[in-house]
C-alpha positions in Angstrom: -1.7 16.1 9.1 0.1 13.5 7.7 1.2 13.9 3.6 2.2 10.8 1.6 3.9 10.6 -2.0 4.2 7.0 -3.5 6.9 6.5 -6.4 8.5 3.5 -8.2 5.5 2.6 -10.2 6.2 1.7 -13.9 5.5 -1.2 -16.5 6.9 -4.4 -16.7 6.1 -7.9 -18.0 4.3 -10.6 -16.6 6.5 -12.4 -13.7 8.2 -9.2 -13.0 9.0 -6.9 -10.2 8.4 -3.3 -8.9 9.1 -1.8 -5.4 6.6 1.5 -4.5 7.8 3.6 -2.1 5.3 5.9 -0.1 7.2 9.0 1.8 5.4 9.9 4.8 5.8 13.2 6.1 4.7 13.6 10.0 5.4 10.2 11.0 3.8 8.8 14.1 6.2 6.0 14.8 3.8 3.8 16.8 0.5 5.0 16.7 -0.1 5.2 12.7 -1.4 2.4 10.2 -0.6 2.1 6.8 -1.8 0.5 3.3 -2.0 -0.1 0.1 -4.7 0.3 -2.4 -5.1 -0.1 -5.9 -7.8 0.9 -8.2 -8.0 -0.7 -11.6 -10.4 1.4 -14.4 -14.1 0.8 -14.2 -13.6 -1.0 -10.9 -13.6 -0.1 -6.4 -10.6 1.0 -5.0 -9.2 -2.1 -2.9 -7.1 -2.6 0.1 -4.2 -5.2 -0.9 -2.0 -4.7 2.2 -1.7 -3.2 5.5 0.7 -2.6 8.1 0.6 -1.3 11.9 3.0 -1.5 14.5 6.3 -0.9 12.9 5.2 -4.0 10.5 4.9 -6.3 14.0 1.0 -6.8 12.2 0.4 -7.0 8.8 -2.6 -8.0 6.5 -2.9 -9.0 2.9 -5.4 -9.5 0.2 -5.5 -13.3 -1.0 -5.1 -12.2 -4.4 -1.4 -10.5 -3.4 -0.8 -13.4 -0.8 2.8 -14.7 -1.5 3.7 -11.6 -4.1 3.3 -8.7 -2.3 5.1 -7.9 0.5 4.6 -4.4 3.0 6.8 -3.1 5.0 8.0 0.2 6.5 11.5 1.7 7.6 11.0 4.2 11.0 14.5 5.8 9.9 13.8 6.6 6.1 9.7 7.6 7.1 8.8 5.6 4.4 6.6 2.7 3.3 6.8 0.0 0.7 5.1 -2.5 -1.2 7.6 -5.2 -3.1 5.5 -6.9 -5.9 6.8 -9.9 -7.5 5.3 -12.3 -9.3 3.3 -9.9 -11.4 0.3 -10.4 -13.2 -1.3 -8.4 -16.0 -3.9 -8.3 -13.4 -2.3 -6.4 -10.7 -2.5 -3.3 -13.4 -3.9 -0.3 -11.4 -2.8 2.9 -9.9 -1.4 2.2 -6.7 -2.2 4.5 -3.7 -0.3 4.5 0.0 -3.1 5.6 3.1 -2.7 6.5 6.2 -4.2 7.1 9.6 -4.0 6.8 13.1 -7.7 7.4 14.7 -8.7 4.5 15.6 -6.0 1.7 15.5 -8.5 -0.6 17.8 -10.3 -0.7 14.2 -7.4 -1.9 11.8 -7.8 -5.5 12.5 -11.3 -5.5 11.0 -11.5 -2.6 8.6 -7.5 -2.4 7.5 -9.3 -3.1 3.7 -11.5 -0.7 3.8 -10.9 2.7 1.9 -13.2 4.7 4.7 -10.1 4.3 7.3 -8.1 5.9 6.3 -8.3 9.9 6.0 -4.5 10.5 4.4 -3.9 9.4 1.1 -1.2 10.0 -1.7 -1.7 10.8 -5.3 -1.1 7.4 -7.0 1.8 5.9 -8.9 0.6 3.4 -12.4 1.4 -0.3 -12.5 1.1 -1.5 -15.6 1.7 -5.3 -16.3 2.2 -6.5 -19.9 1.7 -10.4 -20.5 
């Protein structure tokens, strides 16, 4: 079972920055995968980064390219997303998932919401032009 609480979400103005942090509770230090979704109103839930390997592979959405960067800390069991560059766009709730299954998968399916079985409860973005 692995349990996962994101924080740092907030609002800010266009071209601004925000840090979410996901705390991961039974950490698997080389055998779990990580992202980051974000689901806007009226529209999917989409994968904007990923991470595996103790960040030695990472993947990112081409809208998020150059803005977003993922990354995890072994020591502090916790995940991050640093956003900069923000857009009123990038308004959504932000989730952290997890899982460790079927890592031979993450290369081609990291995006996909069905890979992940452990999610956390969200944390809002909202980005104010």
């Amino acid at each position: 079972q692995v349990r996962l609480a994101e924080s740092g979400g907030g609002s800010v103005q266009a071209g601004g920055s925000l840090r979410l942090s996901c705390a991961v509770s039974s950490y698997g230090y080389y055998s779990t995968y990580f992202a980051w979704f974000r689901q806007a109103p009226g529209k999917e839930r989409e994968g904007i980064a990923g991470i595996w390997n103790s960040g030695g592979i990472t993947y990112y959405h081409d809208s998020v390219k150059g803005r977003f960067t993922i990354s995890q800390d072994n020591a502090k069991n916790t995940l991050y997303l640093q956003m900069n560059s923000l857009k009123p766009e990038d308004t959504a709730m932000y989730y952290c998932a997890a899982d460790r299954s079927d890592p031979h998968s993450f290369g081609a399916a990291w995006y996909l919401p069905s890979t992940y079985n452990y999610w956390g409860q969200g944390t809002q973005v909202t980005v104010s032009s």
